[in-house]
C-alpha positions, 0 to 999 in steps of 0.5 A, spaced: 530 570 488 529 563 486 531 559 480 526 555 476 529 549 478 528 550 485 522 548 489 518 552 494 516 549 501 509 550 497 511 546 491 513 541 495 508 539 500 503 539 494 508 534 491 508 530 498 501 530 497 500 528 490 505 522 492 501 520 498 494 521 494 498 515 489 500 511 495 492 512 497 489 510 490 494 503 489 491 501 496 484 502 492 486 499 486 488 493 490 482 492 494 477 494 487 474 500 491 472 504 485 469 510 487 474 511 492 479 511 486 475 516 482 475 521 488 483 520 489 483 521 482 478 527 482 483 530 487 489 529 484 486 533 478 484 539 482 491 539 484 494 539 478 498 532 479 498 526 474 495 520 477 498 513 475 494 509 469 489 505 471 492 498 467 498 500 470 496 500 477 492 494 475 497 490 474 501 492 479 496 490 484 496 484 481 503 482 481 504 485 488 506 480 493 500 476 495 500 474 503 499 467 504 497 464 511 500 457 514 497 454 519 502 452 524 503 445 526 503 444 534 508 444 538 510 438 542 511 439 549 513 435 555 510 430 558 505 432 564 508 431 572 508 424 574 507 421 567 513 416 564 516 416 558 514 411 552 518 407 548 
């Protein structure tokens, strides 16, 4: 018999879901996907699991690390075949 603290396989993979479907949400929360947060949402209520508040998860994303591009610079290759150097 278990004991209240311990978990059945079931009650650990509807966790594993919940945890997942709130991974999925902050994605939508960062890309401002609105209907696609309110449908994860719906289902973590159907599930019984607590979503993540949205100012919360709003200014997660706005704090998250943003990725920046570098144009990089040309690289300097040898001369051609035949050609000489220049002072």
């Amino acid at each position: 018999m278990l004991n209240k603290e311990e978990k059945t396989y079931e009650d650990m993979q509807r966790d594993a879901y919940a945890e997942a479907l709130r991974r999925e949400r902050a994605g939508y929360v960062m890309r401002k996907l609105d209907d696609r947060v309110k449908a994860v949402d719906a289902e973590l209520k159907r599930l019984g699991a607590s979503s993540p508040a949205a100012p919360a998860s709003e200014e997660q994303a706005d704090s998250a690390p943003r990725e920046t591009a570098v144009e990089s610079k040309p690289r300097r290759t040898a001369a051609p075949r035949g050609a000489k150097a220049k002072d």
